[in-house]
C-alpha positions as CSV (number, residue, x, y, z in Angstrom):
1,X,-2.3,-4.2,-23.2
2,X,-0.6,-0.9,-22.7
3,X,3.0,-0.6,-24.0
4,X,5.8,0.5,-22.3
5,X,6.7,4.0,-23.7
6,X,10.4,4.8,-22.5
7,X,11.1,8.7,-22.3
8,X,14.4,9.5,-21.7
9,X,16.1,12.5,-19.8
10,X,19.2,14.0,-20.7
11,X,20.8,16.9,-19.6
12,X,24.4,18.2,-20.6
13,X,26.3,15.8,-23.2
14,X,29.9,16.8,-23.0
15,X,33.4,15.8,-24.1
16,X,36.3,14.9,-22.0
17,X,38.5,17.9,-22.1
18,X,35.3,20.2,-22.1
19,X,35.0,22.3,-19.0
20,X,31.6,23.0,-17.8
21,X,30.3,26.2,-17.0
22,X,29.8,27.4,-13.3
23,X,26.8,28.2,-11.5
24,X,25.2,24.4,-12.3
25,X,22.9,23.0,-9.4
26,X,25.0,20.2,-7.2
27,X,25.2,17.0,-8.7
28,X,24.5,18.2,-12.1
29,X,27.8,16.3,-13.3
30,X,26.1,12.6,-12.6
31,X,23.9,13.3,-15.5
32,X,26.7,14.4,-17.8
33,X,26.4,12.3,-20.6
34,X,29.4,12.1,-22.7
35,X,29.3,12.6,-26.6
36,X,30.4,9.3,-27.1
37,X,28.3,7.7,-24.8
38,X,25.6,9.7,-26.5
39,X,26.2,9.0,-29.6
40,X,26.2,5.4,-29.1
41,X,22.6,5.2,-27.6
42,X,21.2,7.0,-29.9
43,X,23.1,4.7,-32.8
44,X,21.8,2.0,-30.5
45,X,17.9,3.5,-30.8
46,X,18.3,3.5,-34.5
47,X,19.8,-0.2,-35.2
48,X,16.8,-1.3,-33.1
49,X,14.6,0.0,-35.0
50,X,13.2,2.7,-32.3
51,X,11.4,5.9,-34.0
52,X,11.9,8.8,-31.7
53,X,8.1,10.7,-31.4
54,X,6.8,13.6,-29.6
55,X,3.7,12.7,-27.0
56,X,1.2,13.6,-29.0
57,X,2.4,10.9,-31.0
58,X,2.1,8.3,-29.3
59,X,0.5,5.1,-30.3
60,X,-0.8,2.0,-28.1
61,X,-1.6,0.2,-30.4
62,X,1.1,1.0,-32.8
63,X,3.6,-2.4,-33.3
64,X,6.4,-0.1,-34.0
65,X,9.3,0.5,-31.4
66,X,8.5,4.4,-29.8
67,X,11.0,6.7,-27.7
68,X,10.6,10.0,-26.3
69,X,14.2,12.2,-26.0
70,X,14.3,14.8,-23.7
71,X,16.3,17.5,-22.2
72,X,17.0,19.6,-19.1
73,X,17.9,23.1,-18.7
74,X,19.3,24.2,-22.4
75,X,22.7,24.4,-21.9
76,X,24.6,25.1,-25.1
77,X,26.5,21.7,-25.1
78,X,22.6,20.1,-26.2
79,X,23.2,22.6,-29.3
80,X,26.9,21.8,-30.2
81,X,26.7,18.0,-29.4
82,X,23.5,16.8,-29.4
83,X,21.7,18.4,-32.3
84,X,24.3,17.0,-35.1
85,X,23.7,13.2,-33.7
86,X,19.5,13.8,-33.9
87,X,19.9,15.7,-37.2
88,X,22.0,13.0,-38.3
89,X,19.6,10.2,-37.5
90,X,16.7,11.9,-37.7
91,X,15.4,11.8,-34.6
92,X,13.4,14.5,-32.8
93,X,13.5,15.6,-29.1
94,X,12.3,18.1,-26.4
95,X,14.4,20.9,-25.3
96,X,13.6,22.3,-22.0
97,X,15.0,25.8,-21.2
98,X,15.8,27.7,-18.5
99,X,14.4,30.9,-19.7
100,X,16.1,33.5,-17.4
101,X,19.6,31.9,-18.2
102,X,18.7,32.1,-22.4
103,X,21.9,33.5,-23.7
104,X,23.8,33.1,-20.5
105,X,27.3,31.5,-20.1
106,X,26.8,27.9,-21.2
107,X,23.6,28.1,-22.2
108,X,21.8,28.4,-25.5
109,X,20.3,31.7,-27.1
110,X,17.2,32.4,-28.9
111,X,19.1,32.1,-32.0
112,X,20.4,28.4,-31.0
113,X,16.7,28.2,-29.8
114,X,15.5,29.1,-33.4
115,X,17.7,26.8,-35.1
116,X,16.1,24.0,-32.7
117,X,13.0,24.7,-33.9
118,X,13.8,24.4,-37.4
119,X,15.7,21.4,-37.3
120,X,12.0,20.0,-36.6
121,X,13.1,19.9,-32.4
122,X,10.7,21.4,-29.7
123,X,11.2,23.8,-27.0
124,X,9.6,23.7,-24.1
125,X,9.8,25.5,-20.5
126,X,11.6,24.6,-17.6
127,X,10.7,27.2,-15.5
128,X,11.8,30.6,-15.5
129,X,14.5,30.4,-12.5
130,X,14.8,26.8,-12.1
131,X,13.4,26.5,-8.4
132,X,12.1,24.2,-6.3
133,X,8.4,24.7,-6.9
134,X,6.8,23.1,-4.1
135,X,8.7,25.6,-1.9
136,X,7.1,28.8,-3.2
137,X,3.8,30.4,-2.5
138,X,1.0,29.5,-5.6
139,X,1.4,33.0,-7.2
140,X,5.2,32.8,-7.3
141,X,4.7,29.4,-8.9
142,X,2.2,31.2,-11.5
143,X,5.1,33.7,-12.3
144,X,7.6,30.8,-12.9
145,X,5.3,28.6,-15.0
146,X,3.0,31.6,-16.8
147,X,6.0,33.9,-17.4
148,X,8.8,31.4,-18.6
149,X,5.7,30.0,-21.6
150,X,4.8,33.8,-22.1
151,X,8.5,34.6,-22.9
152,X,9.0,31.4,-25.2
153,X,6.0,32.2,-27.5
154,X,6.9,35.7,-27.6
155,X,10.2,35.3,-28.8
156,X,9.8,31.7,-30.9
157,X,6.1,31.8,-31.6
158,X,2.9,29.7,-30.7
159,X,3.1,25.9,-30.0
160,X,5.1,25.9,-27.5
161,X,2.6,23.7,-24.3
162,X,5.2,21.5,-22.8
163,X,6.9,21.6,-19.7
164,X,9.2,19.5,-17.7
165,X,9.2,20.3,-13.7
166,X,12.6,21.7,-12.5
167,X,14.5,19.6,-9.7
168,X,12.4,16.8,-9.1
169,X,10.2,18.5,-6.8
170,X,6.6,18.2,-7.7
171,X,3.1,17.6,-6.5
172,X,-0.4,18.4,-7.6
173,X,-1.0,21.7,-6.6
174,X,1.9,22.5,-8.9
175,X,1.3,20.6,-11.9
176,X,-2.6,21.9,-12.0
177,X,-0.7,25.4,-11.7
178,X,0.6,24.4,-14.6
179,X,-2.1,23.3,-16.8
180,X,-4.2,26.5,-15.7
181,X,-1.0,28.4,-16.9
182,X,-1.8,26.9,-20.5
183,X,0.7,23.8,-20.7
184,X,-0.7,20.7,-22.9
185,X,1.9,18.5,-21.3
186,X,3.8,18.1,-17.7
187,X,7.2,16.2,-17.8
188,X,8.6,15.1,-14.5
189,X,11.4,13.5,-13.1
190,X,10.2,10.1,-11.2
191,X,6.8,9.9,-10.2
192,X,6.3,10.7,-6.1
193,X,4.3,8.1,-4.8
194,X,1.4,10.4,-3.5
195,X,0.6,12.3,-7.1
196,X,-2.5,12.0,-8.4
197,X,-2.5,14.4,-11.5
198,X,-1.4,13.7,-15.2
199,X,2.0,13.7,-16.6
200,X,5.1,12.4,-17.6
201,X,7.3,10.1,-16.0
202,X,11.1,10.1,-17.4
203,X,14.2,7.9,-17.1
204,X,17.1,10.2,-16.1
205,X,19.8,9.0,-18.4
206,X,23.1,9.0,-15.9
207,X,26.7,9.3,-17.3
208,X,28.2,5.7,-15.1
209,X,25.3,3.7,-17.9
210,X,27.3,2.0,-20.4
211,X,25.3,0.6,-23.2
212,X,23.9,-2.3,-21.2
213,X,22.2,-0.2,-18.5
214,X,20.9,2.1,-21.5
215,X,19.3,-1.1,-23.3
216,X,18.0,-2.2,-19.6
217,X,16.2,1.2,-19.4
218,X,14.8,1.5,-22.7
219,X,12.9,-2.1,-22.2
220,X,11.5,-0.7,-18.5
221,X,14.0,-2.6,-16.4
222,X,15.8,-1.2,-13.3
223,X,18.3,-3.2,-11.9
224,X,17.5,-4.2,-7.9
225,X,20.5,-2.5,-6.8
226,X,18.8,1.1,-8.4
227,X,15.5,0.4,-7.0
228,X,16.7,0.4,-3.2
229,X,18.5,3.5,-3.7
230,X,15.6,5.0,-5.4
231,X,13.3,4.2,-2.4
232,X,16.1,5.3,0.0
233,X,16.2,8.9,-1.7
234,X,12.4,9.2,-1.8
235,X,12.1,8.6,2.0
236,X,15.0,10.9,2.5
237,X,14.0,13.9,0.4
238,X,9.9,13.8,1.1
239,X,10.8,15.9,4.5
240,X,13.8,17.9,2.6
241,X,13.6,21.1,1.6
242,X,15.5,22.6,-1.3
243,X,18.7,23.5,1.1
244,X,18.7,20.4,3.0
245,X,18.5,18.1,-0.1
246,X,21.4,20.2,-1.8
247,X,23.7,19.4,1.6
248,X,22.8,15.7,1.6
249,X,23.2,15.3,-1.8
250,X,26.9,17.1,-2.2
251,X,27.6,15.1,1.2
252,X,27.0,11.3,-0.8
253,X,28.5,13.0,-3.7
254,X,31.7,13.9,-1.9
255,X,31.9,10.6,0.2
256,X,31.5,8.9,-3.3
257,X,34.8,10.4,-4.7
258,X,36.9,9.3,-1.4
């Protein structure tokens, strides 16, 4: 029997009276996790007995409890917050950069980058410009993918395969793109119903869970209420483009607030 293997996706992890940086894609904030939040899943992961892997790792077989930790877009807050709670526990996780905004307002360096890596943590792309990939013409989508793992090795070295698709976007033309431009491993958001290729399917971790929800994910269970919006937003964004799912999203977003 195949065991559930849940791999989570975090993006910024942030403190109350921390201001976050501008130029962040719409709706970034419902995936804010807060430090405290944060550190309580995690501290939740290791009273449970859960031992955080990579995915070449992974074991079917194995009895033990297994996680995967992942993150989005390498914004500095992963570097100030996160990285003491996984250092502390041990824990390993993915770090997926946006490799034009390295060293850019709010977002890690190569030095943070380096310091990543040797706290046993690995890097990985996401993208070079963070755009919606199914939008652009193959070779643009080549440049993104190709160029964004050239720069990596170049500047942290080889073994760096792994990349987690930007935006949500994805389909198989893209994620063979991506395995032609060298990547080992393709981490996506959730799974569109109409892909066929290998990769990754993540639980984006949203800053509303408390530590119930969290436990719910972690044992694959999504409560009824979720799974209706989930298949509301699929049907909605399969015709979107990029523009048109940015207004509709800031449009619930803002309606939400009233």
């Amino acid at each position: 029997m195949k065991i559930f293997l849940p791999i989570l996706m975090y993006h910024g992890i942030k403190t109350d009276h921390q201001s976050v940086h501008e130029g962040r894609e719409i709706g970034a904030e419902l995936y804010d996790v807060l430090l405290e939040q944060f550190e309580s899943q995690m501290n939740w992961l290791n009273s449970n007995n859960y031992r955080t892997i990579d995915i070449d790792e992974m074991d079917n077989c194995s009895q033990q409890r297994q996680v995967v930790l992942t993150f989005d877009d390498g914004e500095m807050n992963n570097f100030i917050h996160a990285l003491p709670v996984l250092k502390r526990l041990k824990f390993k996780a993915y770090f997926f950069v946006i490799v034009d905004r390295i060293g850019k307002p709010g977002y890690m360096g190569w030095d943070e980058l380096s310091q990543i890596q040797e706290a046993s943590m690995i890097i990985g792309s996401h993208s070079l410009t963070h755009p919606i990939l199914t939008e652009l013409m193959d070779h643009q989508v080549e440049k993104e993918l190709y160029n964004s793992l050239k720069l990596l090795v170049n500047h942290l070295g080889d073994g760096i395969n792994t990349l987690s698709i930007p935006r949500g976007f994805c389909n198989d033309k893209v994620i063979q793109i991506a395995y032609e431009a060298g990547y080992r491993n393709v981490f996506i958001s959730e799974r569109p119903g109409h892909l066929e290729s290998n990769c990754w399917e993540r639980i984006p971790v949203k800053a509303s869970w408390n530590i119930q929800r969290f436990e719910k994910a972690i044992n694959g269970i999504k409560p009824v209420s979720e799974q209706i919006l989930d298949q509301v937003k699929k049907i909605i964004k399969k015709p979107l483009n990029g523009e048109a799912y940015n207004w509709l999203r800031n449009t619930v977003i803002t309606i939400s607030r009233q």
